[in-house]
C-alpha positions in Angstrom: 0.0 0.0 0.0 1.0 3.6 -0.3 0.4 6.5 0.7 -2.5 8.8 -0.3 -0.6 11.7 -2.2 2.5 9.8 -2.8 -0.3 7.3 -5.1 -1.4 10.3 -6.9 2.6 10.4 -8.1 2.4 6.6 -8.7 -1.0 7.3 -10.9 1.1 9.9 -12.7 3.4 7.5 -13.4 1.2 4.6 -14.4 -0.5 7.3 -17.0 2.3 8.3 -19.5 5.0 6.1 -18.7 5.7 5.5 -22.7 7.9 6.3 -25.0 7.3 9.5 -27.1 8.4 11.8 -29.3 10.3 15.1 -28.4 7.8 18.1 -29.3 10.5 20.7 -29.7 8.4 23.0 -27.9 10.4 26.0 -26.0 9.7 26.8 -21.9 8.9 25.3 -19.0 6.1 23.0 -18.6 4.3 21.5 -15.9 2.0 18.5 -15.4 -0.8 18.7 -12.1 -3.2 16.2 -10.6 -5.3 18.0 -8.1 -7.2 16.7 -5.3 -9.8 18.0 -3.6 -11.4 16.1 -0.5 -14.0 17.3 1.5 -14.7 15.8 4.7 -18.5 16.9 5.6 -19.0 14.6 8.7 -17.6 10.9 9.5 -20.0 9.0 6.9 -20.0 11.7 4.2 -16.8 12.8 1.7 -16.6 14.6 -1.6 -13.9 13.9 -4.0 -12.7 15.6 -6.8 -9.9 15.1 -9.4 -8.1 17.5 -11.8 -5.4 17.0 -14.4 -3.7 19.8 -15.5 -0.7 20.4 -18.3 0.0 23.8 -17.9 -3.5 26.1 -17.5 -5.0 23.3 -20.0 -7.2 21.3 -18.4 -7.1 17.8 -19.7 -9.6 16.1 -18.2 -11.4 15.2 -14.2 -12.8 12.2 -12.8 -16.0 11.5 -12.3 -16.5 9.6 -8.6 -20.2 9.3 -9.3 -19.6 6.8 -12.3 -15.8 6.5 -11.2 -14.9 7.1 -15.4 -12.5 9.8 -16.5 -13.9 12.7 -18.5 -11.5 14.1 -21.1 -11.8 17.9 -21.8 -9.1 17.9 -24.5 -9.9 15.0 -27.3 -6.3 14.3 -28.0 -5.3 13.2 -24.2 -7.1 10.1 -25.0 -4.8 9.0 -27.7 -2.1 8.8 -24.8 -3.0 5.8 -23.8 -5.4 2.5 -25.2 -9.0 2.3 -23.8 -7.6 -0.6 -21.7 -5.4 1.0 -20.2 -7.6 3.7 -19.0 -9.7 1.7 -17.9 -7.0 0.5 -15.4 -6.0 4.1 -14.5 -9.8 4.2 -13.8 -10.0 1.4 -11.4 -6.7 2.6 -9.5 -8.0 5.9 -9.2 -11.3 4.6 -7.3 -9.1 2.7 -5.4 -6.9 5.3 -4.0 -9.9 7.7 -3.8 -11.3 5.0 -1.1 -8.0 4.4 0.3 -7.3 8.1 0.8 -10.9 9.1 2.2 -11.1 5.8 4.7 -7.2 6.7 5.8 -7.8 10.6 6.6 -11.4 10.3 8.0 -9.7 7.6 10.5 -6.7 9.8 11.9 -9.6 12.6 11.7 -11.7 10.7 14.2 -8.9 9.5 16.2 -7.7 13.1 17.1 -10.8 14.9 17.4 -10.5 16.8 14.4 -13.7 19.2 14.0 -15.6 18.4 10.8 -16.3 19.8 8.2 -12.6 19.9 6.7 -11.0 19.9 3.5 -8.0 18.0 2.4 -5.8 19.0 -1.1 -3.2 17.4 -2.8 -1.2 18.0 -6.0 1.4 16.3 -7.1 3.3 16.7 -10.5 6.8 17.3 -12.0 8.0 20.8 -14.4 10.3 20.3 -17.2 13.1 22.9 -17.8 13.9 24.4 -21.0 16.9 22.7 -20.6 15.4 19.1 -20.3 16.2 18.7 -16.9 13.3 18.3 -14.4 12.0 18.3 -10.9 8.8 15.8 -9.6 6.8 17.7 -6.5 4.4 16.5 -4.2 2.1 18.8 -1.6 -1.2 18.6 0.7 -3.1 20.9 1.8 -6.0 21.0 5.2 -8.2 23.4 5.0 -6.5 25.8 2.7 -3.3 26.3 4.4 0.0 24.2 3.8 0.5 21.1 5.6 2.7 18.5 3.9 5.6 18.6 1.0 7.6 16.0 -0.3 11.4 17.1 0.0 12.2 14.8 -3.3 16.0 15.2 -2.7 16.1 12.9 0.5 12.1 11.3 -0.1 10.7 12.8 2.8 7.6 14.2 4.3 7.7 17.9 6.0 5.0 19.2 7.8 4.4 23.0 8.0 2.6 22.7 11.5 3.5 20.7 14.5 0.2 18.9 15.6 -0.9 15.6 16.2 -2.8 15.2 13.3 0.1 16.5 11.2 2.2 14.2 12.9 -0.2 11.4 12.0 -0.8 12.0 8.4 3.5 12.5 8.2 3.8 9.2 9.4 1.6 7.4 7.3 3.0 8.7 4.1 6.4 8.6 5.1 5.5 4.5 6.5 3.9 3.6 3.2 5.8 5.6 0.6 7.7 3.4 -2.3 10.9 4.9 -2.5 11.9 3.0 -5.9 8.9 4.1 -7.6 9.2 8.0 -6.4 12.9 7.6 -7.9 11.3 6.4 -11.3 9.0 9.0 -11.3 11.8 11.8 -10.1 14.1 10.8 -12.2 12.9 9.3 -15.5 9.0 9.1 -15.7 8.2 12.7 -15.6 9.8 13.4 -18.4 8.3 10.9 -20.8 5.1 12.1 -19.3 5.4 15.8 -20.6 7.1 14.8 -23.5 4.1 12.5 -24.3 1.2 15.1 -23.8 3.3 17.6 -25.4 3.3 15.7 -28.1 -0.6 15.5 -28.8 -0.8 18.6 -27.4 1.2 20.5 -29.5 -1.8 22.2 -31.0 -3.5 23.5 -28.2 -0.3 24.2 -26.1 0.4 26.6 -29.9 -2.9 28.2 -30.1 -2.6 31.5 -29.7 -5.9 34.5 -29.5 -5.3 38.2 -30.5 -6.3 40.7 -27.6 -8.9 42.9 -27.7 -9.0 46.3 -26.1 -10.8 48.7 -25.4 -10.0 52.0 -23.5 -13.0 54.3 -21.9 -13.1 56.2 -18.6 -15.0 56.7 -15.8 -15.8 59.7 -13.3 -15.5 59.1 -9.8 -15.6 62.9 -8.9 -15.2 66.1 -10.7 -11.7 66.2 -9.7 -10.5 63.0 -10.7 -11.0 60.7 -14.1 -10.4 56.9 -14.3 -9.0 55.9 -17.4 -9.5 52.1 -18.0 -8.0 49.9 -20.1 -9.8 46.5 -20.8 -7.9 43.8 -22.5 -9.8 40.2 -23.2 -9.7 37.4 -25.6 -6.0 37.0 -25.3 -4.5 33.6 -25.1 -1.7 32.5 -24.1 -1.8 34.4 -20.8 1.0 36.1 -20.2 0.8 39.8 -21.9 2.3 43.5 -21.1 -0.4 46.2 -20.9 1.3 50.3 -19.9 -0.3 53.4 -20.1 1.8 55.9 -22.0 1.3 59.5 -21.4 2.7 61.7 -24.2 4.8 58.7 -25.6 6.5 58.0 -22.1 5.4 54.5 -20.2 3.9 55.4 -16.9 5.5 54.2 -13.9 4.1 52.3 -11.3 2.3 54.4 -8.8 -0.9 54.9 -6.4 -2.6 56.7 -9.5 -1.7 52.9 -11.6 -4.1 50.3 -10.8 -3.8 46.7 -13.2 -5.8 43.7 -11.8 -4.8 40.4 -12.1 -5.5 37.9 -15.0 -8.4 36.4 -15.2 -9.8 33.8 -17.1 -12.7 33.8 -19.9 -15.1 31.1 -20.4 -13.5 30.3 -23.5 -10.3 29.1 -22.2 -9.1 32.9 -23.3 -8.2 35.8 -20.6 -8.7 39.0 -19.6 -7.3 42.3 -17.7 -7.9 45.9 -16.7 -5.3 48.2 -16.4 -7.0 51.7 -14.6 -4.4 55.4 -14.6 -6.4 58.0 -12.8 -5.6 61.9 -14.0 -6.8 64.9 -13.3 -9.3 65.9 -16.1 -8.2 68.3 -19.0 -4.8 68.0 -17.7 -3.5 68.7 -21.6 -1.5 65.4 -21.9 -2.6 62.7 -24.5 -2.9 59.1 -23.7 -2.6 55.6 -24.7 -2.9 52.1 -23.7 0.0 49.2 -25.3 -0.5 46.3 -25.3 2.6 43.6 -26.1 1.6 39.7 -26.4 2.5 37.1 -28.1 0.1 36.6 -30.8 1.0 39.9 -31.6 4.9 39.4 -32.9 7.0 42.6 -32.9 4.0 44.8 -33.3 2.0 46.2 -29.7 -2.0 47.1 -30.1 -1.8 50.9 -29.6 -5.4 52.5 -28.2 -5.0 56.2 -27.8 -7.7 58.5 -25.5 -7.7 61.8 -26.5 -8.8 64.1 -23.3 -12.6 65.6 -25.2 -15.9 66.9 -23.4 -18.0 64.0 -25.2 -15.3 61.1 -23.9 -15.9 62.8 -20.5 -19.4 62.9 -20.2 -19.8 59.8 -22.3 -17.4 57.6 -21.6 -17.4 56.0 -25.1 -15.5 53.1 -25.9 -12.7 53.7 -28.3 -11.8 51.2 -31.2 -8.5 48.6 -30.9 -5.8 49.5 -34.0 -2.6 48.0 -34.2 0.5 49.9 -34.6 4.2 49.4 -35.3 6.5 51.2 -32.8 9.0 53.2 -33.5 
C-alpha cells in the first residue's frame, strides 16, 4: 500500500510512462493532478480530481460513475482504452483508500468536521530538459505537507498531532523505488508525451482585444480604464503611456490580475487615474504574443463628449518606433 498523495505520483506515473516523441516546444512546462477532499461529517466525503498540463485542463474524474472525463480530445490517444480503464480502477481505489485513511486519523484526534484536504502532485520540465517531480497537501486551505524529493521525505508545515499522523503514514507507506522512477525518469516521458498530442493547443494563440473608456469618480478626478480580453496565451504586457512615455508604477496605476474567460481565453484591466483636462494625450499598449513585434496601440484623446460619455474607443494596431 502507499500512501495517499505519494499514489497520486504513482497514478502519474502509471499514466504516461511510454515512450514519445520530443515536441520541440520551448519553456517550461508543468504537469498537475489535483485533489480536492471534502470531509462533511464521518459518513459523508466529496472527492474531486483535476489534471492539468499547464493552465490546459485535460480532463477530471467523475467519482459518481468512477470514469474519466477528457476535456481535451487528444489526451485520450495517450493511452489505449484498456489502459484507461485500469487508471480508472486505481484511481477509485486510492480515492477509497485516501478518504477511509484521513477520516480515520480525523476521528482518532478529534479533528472538528467539516474539513477539506488537497493534494497535487506533479513534475516541471526545464527548457533545458532537466526536471524536478513535487508533491504537496493541503488541510483546509493552508500548507500542511511537502515532499522534499532530494532525501524522499515528508515535512509538515505545523506541529500537531494530526500533522504528525498523516507524516507518518506517508512517510510508513511511501515506495521509495517508484518515487525515484518517477523523479528521475517518468516525468519526463510524461510531458514529453502530452506535449506531443498537445502541441496544438499548447500553440494556439488569440489576438487581444481592447478597449480603452473612462470613468468619473468625482469632478476632480477621471479613471482611465483599459480592458484587455480574448488573449490567449496568458502572459501579456499592458502600460499606459502618457505623451509617448510608459507610466510608472504608482498609487494613480491600478492593473488587476489575469483572469480567465469562459472560452479558455483571458482578460485584464489596467485603470491610470488623471486629473481631467490636464493637456497630456494618452494611450494604452499592449505587447503579447500573438502579436509578434508589433504592440496594439489604443489612444484616448482628453474631449468633453469622452468625459461625459465615456465611449469606448476602437483597438488599432500599430508598429513602434
Amino acid at each position: 500500500m502507499q500512501s495517499p498523495c505519494c499514489c497520486l505520483l504513482s497514478l502519474l506515473f502509471y499514466l504516461l510512462l511510454l515512450s514519445g516523441t520530443w515536441a520541440n516546444l520551448d519553456g517550461t512546462f508543468t504537469i498537475w493532478m489535483l485533489q480536492t477532499t471534502t470531509f462533511q461529517n464521518t459518513s459523508f466525503v466529496e472527492m474531486e480530481g483535476l489534471g492539468l498540463l499547464e493552465d490546459i485542463k485535460l480532463g477530471y474524474l467523475d467519482t459518481h460513475t468512477w470514469s474519466i472525463h477528457f476535456y481535451q480530445p487528444w489526451v485520450r490517444s495517450v493511452l489505449p482504452q484498456a489502459d484507461w480503464d485500469t487508471f480508472e480502477k486505481l484511481l477509485k481505489v486510492y480515492f477509497q483508500e485516501f478518504s477511509h485513511l484521513i477520516n480515520k486519523g480525523g476521528m482518532e484526534r478529534d479533528i472538528p468536521y467539516p474539513f477539506v484536504a488537497q493534494c497535487m502532485a506533479g513534475c516541471v520540465l526545464y527548457p533545458n530538459k532537466t526536471s524536478q517531480a513535487f508533491a504537496y497537501m493541503g488541510y483546509n486551505g493552508q500548507d500542511f505537507l511537502s515532499f522534499n524529493t532530494k532525501n524522499a521525505t515528508w515535512t509538515f508545515s505545523k506541529d500537531t498531532k494530526f500533522s504528525r499522523y498523516v507524516q507518518s503514514l506517508f512517510q510508513n507507506y511511501t515506495s521509495s523505488d517508484m518515487l525515484e522512477i518517477f523523479i528521475n525518469d517518468s516525468c519526463v516521458n510524461e510531458v514529453k508525451m502530452l506535449l506531443h498530442y498537445g502541441r496544438a493547443a499548447l500553440e494556439r494563440q488569440e489576438l487581444p482585444v481592447a478597449t480603452v473608456f473612462t470613468h468619473i469618480p468625482s469632478l476632480d478626478q477621471l479613471l482611465l480604464v483599459c480592458h484587455v480580453t480574448g488573449f490567449y496565451p496568458r502572459p501579456i504586457s499592458v502600460a499606459w503611456l502618457r505623451d509617448g512615455q510608459e507610466v510608472p508604477p504608482g498609487p494613480a496605476l491600478n492593473t488587476s490580475p489575469i483572469l480567465p474567460n469562459a472560452d479558455l481565453t483571458y482578460q485584464l484591466r489596467s485603470v491610470l487615474a488623471v486629473a481631467p483636462r490636464d493637456g497630456h494625450s494618452y494611450v494604452c499598449r499592449v505587447r503579447h504574443q500573438s502579436l509578434g513585434t508589433r504592440s496594439l496601440l489604443i489612444p484616448w484623446e482628453s474631449s468633453s463628449k469622452q468625459m461625459e460619455e465615456s465611449e469606448s474607443r476602437n483597438s488599432t494596431v500599430s508598429k513602434e518606433d
